[in-house]
ZASE-149418 format. One record per residue: residue in three letters; z, y, x of N, C-alpha, C in turn. Coordinates in nm, 3 decimals, decimal comma. Atoms other than C-alpha are relative to their C-alpha. Layout:
<pts>
Ala  Z  Y  X  Z  Y  X  Z  Y  X
...
</pts>
This chain:
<pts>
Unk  -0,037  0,084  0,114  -0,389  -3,741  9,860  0,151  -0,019  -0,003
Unk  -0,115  -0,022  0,066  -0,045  -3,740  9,723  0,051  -0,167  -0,006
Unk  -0,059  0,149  -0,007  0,185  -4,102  9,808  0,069  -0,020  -0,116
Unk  -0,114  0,083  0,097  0,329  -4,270  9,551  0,118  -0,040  0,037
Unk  -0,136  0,082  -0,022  0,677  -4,312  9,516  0,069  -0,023  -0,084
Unk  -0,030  0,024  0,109  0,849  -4,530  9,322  0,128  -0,056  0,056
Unk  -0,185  -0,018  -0,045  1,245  -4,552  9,293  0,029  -0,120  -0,143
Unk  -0,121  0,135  0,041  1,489  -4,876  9,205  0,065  0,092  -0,154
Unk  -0,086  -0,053  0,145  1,657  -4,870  8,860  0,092  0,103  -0,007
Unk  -0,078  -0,060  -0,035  1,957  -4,702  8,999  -0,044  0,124  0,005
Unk  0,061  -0,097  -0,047  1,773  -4,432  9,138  -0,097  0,057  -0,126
Unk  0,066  -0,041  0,094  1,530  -4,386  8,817  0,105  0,082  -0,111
Unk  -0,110  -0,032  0,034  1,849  -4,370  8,601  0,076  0,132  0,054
Unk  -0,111  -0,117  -0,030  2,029  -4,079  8,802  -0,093  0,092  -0,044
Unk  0,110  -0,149  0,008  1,738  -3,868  8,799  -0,040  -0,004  -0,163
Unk  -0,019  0,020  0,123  1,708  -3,957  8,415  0,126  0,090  -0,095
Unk  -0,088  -0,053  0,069  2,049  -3,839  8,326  0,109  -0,136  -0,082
Unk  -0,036  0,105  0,142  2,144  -4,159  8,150  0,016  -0,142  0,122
Unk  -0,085  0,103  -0,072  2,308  -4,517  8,325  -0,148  -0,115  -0,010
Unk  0,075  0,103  -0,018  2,089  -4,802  8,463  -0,026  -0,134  -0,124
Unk  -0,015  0,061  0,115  2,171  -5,007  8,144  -0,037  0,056  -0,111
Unk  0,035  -0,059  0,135  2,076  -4,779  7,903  -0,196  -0,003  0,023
Unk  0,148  0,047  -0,026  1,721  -4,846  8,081  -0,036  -0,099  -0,013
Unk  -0,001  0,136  0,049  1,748  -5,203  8,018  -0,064  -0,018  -0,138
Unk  0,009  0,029  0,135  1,819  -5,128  7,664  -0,195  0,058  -0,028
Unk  0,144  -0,048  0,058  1,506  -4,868  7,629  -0,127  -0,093  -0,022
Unk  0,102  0,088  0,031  1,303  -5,176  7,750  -0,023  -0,069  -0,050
Unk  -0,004  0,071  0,075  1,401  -5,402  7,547  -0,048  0,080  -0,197
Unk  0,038  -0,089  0,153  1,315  -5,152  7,222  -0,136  0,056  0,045
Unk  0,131  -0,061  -0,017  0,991  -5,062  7,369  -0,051  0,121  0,028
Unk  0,003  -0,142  -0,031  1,043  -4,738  7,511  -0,100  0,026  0,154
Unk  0,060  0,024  -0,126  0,953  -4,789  7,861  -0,050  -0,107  0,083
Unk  0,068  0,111  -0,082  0,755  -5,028  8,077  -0,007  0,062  0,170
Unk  0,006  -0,034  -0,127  0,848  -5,027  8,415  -0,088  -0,085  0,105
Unk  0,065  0,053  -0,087  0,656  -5,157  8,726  0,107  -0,118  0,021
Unk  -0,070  0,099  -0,081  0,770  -5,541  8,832  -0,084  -0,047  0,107
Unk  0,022  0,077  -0,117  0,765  -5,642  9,191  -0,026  -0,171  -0,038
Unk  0,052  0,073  0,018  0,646  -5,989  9,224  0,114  -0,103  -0,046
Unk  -0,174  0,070  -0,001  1,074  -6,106  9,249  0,036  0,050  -0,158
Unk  -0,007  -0,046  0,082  1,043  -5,940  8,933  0,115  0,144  -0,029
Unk  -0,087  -0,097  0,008  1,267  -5,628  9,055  -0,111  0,124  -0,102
Unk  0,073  -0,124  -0,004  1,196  -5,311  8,878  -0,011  0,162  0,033
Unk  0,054  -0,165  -0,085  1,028  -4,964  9,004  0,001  0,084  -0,106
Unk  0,067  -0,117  0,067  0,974  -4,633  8,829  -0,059  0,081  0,095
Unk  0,078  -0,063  -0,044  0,683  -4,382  8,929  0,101  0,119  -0,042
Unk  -0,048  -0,144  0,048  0,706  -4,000  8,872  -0,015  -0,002  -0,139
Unk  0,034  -0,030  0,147  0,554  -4,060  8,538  0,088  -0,093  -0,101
Unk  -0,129  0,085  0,103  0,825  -4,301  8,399  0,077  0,087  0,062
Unk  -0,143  -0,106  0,029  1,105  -4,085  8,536  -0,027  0,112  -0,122
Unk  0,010  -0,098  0,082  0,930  -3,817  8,317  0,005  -0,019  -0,102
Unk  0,046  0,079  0,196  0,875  -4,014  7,978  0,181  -0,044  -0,003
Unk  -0,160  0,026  0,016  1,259  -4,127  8,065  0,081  0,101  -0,043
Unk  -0,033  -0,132  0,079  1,331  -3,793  8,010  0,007  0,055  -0,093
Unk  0,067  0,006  0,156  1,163  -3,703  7,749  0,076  -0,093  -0,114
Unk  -0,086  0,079  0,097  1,320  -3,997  7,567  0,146  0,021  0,025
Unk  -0,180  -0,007  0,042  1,687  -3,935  7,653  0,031  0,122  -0,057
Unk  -0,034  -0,100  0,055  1,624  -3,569  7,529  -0,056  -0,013  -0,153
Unk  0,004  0,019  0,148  1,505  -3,718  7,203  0,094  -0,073  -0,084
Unk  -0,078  0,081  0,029  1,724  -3,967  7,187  0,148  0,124  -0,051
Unk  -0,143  -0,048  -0,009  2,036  -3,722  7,239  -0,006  0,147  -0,046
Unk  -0,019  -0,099  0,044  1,919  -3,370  7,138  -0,092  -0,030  -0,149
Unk  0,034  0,058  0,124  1,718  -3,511  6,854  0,041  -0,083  -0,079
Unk  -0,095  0,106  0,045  1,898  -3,777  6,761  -0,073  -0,118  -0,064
Unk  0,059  0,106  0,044  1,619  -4,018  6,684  -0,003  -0,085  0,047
Unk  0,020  0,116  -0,053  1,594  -4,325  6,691  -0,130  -0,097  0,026
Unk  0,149  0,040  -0,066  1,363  -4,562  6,891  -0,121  -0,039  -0,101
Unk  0,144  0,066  0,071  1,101  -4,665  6,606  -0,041  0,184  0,035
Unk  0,104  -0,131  0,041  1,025  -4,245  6,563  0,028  0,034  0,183
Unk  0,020  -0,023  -0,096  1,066  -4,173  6,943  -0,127  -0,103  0,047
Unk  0,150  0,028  -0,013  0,770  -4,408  7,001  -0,040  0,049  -0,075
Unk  0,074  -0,059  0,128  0,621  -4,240  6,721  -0,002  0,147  0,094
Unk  0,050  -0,126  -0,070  0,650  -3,912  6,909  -0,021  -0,028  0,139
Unk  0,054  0,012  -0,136  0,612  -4,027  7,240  -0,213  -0,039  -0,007
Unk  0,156  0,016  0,029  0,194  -4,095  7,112  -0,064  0,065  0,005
Unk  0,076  -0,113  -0,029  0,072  -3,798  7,100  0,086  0,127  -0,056
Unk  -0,058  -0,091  0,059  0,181  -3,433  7,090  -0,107  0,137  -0,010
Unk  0,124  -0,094  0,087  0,002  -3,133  6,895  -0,033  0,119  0,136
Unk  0,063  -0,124  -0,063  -0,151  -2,841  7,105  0,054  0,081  -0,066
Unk  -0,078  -0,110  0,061  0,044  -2,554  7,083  -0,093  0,108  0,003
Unk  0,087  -0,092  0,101  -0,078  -2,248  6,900  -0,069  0,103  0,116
Unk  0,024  -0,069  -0,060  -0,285  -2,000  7,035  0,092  0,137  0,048
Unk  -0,028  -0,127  -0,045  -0,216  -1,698  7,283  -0,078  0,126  0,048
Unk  0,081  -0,138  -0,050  -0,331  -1,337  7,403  0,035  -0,040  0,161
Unk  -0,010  0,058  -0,121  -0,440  -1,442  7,741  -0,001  0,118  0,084
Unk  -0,034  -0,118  -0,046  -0,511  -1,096  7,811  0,164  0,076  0,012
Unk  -0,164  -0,064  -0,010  -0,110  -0,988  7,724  0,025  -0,058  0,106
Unk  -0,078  0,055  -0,176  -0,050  -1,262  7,998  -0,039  0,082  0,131
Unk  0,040  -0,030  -0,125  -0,277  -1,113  8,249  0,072  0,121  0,027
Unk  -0,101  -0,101  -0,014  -0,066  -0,810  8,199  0,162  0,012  0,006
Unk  -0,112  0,046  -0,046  0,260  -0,942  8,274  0,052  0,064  0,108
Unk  -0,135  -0,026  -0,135  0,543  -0,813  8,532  0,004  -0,148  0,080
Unk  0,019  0,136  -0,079  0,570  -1,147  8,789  0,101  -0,018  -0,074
Unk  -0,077  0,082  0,027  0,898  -1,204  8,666  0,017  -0,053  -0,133
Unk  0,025  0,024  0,136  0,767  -1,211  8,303  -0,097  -0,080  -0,010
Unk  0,164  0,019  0,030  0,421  -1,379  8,332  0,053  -0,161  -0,019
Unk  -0,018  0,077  0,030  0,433  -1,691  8,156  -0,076  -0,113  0,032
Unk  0,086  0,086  -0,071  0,319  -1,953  8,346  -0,083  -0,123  -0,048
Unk  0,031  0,136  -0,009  0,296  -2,229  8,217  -0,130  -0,001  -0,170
Unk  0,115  -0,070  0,069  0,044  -2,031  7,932  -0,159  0,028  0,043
Unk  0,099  0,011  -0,105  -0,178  -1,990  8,201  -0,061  -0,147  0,033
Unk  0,023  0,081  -0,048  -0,168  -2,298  8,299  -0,154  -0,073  -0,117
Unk  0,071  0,050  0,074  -0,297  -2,395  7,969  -0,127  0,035  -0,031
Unk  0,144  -0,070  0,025  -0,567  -2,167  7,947  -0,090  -0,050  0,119
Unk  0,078  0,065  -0,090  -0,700  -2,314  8,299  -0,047  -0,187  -0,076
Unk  -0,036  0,169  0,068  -0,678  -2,682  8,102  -0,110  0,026  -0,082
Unk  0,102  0,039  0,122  -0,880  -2,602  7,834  -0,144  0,083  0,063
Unk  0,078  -0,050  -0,014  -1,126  -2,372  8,012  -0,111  -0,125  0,104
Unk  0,011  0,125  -0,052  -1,164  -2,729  8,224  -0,050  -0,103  -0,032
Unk  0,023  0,110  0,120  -1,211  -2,907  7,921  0,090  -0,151  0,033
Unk  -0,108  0,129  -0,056  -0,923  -3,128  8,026  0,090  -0,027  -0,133
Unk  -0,119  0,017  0,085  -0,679  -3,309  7,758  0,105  0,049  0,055
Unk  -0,158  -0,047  -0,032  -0,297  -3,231  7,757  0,010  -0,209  0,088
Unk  -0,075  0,123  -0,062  -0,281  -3,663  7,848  -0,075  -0,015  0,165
Unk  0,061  0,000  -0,158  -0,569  -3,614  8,141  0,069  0,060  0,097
Unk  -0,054  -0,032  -0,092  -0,391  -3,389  8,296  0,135  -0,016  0,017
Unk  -0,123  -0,002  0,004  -0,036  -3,483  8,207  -0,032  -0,168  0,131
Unk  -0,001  0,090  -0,080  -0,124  -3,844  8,403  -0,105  -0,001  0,135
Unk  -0,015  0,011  -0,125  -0,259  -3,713  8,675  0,069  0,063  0,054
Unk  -0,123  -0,100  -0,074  0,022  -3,471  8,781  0,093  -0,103  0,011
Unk  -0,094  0,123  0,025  0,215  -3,804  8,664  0,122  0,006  -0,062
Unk  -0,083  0,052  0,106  0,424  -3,701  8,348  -0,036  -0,015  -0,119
Unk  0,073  0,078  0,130  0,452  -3,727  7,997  -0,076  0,128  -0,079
Unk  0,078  -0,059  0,104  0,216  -3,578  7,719  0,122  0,122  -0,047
Unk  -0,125  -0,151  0,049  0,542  -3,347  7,573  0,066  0,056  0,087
Unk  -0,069  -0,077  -0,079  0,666  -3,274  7,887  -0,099  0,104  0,025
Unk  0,040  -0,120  -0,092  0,363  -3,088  8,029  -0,116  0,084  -0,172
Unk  -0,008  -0,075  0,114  0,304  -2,932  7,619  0,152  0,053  0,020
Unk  -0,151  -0,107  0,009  0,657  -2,808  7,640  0,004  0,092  0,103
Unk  0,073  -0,137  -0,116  0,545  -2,643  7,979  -0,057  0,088  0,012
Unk  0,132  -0,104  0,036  0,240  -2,485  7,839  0,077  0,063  -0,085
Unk  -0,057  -0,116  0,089  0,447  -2,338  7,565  0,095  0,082  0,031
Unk  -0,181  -0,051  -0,025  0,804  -2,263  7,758  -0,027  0,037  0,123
Unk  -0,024  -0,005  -0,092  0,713  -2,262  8,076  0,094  -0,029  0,086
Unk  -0,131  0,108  -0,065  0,969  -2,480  8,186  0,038  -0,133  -0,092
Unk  -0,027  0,172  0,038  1,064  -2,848  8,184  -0,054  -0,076  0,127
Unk  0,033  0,062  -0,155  0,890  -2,917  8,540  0,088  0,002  0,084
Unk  -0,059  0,010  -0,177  1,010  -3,090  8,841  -0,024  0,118  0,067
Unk  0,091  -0,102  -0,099  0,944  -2,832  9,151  -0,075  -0,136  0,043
Unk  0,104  0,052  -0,015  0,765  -3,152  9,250  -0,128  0,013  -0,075
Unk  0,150  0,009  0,123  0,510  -3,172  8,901  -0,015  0,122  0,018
Unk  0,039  -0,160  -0,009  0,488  -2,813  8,964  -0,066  0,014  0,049
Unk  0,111  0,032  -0,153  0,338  -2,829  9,295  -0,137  -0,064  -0,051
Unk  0,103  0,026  -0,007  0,142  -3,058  9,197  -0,103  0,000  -0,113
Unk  0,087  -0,087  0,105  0,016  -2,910  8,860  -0,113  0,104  0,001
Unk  0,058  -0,138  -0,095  -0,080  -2,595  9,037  -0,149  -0,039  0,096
Unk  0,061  0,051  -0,071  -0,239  -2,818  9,294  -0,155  -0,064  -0,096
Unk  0,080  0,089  0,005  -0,440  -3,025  9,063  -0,098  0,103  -0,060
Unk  0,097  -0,094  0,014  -0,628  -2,693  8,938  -0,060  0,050  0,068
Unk  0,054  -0,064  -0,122  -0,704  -2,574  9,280  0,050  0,119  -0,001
Unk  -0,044  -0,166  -0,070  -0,514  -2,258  9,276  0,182  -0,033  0,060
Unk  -0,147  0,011  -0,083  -0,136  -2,144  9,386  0,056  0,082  -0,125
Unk  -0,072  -0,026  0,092  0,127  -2,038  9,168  0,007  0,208  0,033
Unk  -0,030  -0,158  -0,057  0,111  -1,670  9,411  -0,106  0,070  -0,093
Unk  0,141  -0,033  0,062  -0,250  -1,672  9,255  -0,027  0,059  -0,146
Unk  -0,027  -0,037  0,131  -0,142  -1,665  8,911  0,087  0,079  -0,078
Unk  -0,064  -0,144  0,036  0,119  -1,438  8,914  -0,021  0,090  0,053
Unk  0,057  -0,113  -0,075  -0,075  -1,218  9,087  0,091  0,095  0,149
Unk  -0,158  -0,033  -0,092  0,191  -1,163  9,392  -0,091  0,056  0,148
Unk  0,138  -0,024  -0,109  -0,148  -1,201  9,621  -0,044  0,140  0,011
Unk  0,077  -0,132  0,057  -0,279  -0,890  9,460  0,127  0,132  0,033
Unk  -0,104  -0,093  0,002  0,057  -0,689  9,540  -0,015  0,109  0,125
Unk  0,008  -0,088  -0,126  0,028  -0,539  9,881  -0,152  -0,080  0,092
Unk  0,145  0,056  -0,103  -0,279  -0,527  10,157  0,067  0,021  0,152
Unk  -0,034  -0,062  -0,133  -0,171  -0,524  10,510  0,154  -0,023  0,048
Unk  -0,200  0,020  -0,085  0,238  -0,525  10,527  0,052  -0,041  -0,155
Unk  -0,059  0,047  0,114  0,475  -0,608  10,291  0,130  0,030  -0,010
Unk  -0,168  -0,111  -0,039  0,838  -0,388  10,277  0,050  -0,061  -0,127
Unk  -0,108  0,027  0,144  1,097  -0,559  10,007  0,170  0,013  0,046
Unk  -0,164  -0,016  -0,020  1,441  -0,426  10,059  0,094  -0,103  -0,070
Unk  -0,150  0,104  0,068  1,760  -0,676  9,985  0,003  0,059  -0,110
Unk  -0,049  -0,007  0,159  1,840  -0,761  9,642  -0,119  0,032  -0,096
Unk  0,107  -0,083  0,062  1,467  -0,626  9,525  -0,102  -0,102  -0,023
Unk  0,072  0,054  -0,042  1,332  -0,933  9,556  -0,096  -0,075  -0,119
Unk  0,043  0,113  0,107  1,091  -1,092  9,264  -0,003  -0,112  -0,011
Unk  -0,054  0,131  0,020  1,144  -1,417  9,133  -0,117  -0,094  -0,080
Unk  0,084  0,081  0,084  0,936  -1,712  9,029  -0,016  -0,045  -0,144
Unk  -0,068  0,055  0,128  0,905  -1,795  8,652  0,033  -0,099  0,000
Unk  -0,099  0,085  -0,015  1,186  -2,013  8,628  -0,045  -0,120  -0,073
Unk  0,062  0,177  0,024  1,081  -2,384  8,555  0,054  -0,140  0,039
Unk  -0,114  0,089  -0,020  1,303  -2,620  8,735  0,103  -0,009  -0,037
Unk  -0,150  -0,049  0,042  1,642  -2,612  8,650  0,083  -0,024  0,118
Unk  -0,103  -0,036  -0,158  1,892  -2,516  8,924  -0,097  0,073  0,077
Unk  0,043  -0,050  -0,117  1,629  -2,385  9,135  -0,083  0,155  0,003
Unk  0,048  -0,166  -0,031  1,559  -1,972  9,215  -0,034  -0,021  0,088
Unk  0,075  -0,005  -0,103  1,260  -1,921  9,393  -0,012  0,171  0,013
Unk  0,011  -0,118  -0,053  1,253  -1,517  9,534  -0,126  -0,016  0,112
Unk  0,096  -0,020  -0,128  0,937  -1,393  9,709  0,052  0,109  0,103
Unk  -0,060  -0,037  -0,168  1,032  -1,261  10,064  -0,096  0,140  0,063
Unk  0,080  -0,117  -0,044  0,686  -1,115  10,112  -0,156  -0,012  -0,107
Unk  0,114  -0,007  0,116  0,395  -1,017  9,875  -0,125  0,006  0,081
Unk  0,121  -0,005  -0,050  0,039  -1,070  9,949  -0,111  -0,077  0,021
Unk  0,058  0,141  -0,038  -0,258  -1,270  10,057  0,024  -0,027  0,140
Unk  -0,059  0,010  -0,150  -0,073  -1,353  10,372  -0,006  -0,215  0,089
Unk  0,053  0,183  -0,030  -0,142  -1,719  10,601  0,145  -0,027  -0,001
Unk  -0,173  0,043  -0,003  0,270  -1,742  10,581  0,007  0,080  -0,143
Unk  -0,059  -0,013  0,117  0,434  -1,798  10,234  0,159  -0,018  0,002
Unk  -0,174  0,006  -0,019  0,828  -1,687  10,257  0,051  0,023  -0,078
Unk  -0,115  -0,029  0,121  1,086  -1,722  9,989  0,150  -0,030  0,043
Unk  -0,175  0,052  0,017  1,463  -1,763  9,910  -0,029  -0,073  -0,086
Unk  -0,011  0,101  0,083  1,564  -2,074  9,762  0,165  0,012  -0,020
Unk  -0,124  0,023  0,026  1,868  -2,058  9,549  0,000  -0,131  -0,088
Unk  -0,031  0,119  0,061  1,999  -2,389  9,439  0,125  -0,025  -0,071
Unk  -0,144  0,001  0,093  2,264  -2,465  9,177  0,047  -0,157  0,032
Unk  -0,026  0,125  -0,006  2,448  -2,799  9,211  -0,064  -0,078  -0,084
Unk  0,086  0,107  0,098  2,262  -3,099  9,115  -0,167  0,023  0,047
Unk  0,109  -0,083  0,010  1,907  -2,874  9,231  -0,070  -0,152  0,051
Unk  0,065  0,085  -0,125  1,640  -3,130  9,386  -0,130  0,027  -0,039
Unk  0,201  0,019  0,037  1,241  -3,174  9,399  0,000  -0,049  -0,059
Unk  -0,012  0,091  0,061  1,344  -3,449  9,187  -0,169  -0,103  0,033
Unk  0,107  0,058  -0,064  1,049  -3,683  9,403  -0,076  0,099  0,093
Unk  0,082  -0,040  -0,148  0,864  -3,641  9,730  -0,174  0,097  -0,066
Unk  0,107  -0,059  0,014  0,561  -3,432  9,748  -0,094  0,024  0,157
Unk  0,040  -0,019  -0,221  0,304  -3,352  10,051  -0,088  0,079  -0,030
Unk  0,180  -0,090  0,004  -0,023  -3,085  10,119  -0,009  0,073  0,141
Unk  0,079  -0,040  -0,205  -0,192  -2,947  10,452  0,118  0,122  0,035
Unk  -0,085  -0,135  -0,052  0,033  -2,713  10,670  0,122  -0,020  0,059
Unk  -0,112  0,021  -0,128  0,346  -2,700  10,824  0,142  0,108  -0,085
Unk  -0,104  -0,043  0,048  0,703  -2,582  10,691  0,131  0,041  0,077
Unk  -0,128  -0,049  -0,077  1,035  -2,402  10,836  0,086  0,033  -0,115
Unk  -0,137  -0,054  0,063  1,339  -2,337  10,685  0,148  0,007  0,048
Unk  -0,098  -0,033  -0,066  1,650  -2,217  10,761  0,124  0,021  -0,115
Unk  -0,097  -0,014  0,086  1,978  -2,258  10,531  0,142  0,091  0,042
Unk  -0,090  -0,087  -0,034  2,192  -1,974  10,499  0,183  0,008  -0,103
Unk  -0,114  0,084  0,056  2,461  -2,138  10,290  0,014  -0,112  -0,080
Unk  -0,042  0,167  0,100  2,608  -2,479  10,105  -0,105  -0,083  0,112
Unk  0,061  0,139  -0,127  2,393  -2,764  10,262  -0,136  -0,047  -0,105
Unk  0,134  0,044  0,104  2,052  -2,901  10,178  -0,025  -0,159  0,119
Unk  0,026  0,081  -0,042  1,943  -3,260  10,212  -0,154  -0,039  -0,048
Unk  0,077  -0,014  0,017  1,601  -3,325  10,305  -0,054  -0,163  0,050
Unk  0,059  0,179  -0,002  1,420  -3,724  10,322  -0,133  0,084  0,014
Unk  0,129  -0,028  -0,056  1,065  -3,692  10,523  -0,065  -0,213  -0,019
Unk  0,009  0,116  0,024  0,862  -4,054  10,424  0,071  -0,091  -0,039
Unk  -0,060  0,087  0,080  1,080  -4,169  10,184  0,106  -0,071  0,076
Unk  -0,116  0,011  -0,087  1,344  -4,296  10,499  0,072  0,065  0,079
Unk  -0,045  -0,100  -0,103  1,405  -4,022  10,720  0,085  0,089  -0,076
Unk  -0,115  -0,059  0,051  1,737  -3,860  10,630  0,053  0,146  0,075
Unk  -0,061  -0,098  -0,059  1,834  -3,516  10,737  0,100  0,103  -0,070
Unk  -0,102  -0,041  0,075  2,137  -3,323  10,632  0,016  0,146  0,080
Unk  -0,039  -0,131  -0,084  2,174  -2,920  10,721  0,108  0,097  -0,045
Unk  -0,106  -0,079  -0,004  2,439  -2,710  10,725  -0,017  0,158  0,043
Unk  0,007  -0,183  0,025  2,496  -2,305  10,716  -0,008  0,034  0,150
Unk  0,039  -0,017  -0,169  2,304  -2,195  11,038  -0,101  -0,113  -0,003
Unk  0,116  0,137  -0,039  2,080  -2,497  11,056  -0,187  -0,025  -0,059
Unk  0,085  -0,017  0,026  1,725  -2,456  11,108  -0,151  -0,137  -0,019
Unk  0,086  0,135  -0,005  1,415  -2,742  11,049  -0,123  0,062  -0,006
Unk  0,102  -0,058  -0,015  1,060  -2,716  11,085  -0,081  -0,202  -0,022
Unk  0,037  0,138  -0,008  0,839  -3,016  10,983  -0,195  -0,006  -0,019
Unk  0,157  0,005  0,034  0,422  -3,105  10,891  0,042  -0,011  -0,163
Unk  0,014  0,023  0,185  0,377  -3,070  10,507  -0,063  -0,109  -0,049
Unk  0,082  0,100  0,030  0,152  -3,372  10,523  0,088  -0,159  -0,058
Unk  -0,100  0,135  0,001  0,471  -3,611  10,531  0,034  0,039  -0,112
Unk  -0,017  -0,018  0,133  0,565  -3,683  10,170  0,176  0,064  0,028
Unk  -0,126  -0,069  -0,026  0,904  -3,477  10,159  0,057  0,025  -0,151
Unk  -0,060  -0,015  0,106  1,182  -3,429  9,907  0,126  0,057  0,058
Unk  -0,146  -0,089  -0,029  1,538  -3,218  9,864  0,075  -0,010  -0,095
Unk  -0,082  -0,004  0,131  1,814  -3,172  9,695  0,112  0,068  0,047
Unk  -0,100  -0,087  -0,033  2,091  -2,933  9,710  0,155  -0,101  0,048
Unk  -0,078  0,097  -0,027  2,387  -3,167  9,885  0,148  0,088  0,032
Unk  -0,142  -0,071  0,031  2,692  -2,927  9,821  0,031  -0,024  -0,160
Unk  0,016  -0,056  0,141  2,867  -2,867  9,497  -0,027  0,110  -0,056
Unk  0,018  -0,136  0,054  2,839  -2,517  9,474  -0,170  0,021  0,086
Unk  0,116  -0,069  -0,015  2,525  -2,317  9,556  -0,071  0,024  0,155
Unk  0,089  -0,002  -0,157  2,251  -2,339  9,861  -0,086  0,125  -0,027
Unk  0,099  -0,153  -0,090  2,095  -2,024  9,994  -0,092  -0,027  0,132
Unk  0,063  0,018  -0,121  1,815  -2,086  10,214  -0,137  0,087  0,024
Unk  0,120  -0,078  -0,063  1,482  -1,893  10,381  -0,096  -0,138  0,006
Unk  0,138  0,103  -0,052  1,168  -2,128  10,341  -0,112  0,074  -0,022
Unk  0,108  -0,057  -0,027  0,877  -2,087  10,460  -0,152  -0,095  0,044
Unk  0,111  0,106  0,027  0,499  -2,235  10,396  -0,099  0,061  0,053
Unk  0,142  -0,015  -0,028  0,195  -2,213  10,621  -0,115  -0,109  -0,024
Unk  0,060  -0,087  0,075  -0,110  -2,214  10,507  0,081  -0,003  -0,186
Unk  -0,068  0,014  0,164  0,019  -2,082  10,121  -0,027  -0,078  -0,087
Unk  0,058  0,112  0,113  0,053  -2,382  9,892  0,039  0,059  -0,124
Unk  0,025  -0,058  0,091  0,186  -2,186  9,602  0,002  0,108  -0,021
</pts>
């Protein structure tokens, strides 16, 4: 089961894009409802950072204002049909994921809001996913993937690539369909293998944006810029070029690229979570 974690105004705000006061305002116009402690401080979940989102990219690339942003924050339409077969015939670095995704959703008989609140964002974020395939955390990712019961290797068929070994020469390496922003995921080794190894390239700013956890055990090894990694929401670790870690996947864990320029690292996931 997956911990809840919920982050101080400050902290909701950065990961937002937009200043602790401009969260004030939203609440006062009826945008957001945050969790109050009993002192009356307030919290945000994963699923208010995501609707926070959502509203500062309506607010600022739409330019509406709060009566029609509640008005679209209510519900959003089901996007049009696709050839599910063209997907299944996809290149990995073409296969549109988050198309897939949708076709598992409805074959489920799941809404876009059932499953948008239990991954824990909003209704247009995880419709703008199904259509774009991007707009996810690598956290909501994980645990999107997760909440269908498969792996992301599964669906781009990466499993299905080699039987037995797995030979990828430098520079050759396939790439995840891109969905986070800042973050290049490269597969290392193709297959149905009990070790899942990638490159993680990170652009400044990159993070999980929130903790995540699932059965197994993790290594990684950063081969440039610096990555900062929090294990139970207190545990602080900071690595540097050469610096290797190894932890349980069970502990809720989060990252974030802690250079300005670009992190290069080797991670690696036993048993394969995506």
């Amino acid at each position: 089961m997956t911990m809840e974690i919920r982050y101080k105004i400050a902290e909701a705000a950065r990961m937002a894009g937009v200043s602790a006061s401009t969260l004030r305002l939203w609440e006062s116009q009826g945008l957001i409802e945050p969790i109050r402690t009993e002192s009356g401080q307030r919290l945000y979940d994963a699923a208010h950072v995501e609707r926070l989102k959502t509203i500062s990219w309506l607010r600022h690339e739409k330019g509406l204002n709060p009566a029609a942003i509640r008005e679209n924050l209510k519900t959003e339409p089901e996007p049009e049909a696709v050839d599910d077969d063209a997907v299944e015939d996809a290149d990995i670095g073409e296969i549109p994921i988050g198309k897939k995704i949708r076709r598992l959703r409805r074959e489920a008989g799941k809404t876009l809001d059932a499953v948008a609140q239990a991954v824990g964002v909003s209704v247009s974020t995880l419709s703008t996913f199904e259509r774009t395939s991007q707009g996810l955390s690598f956290k909501a990712l994980h645990e999107l993937v997760a909440h269908f019961g498969t792996t992301l290797a599964v669906l781009s068929g990466q499993e299905d690539r080699h039987a037995g070994e797995s030979l990828i020469r430098s520079g050759e390496w396939s790439t995840w369909p891109p969905s986070s922003t800042g973050v290049t995921v490269q597969i290392l080794s193709e297959g149905k293998n009990q070790m899942e190894c990638h490159r993680f390239v990170l652009a400044p700013g990159a993070s999980s944006e929130g903790a995540y956890q699932h059965p197994g055990e993790e290594f990684l090894h950063v081969l440039a810029g610096g990555l900062e990694i929090i294990l139970d929401g207190d545990q602080f670790f900071e690595l540097g070029p050469g610096d290797s870690f190894y932890f349980e996947s069970r502990r809720p864990h989060s990252w974030r690229n802690a250079v300005d320029g670009e992190t290069v690292l080797i991670w690696v996931n036993t048993p394969p979570t995506f």
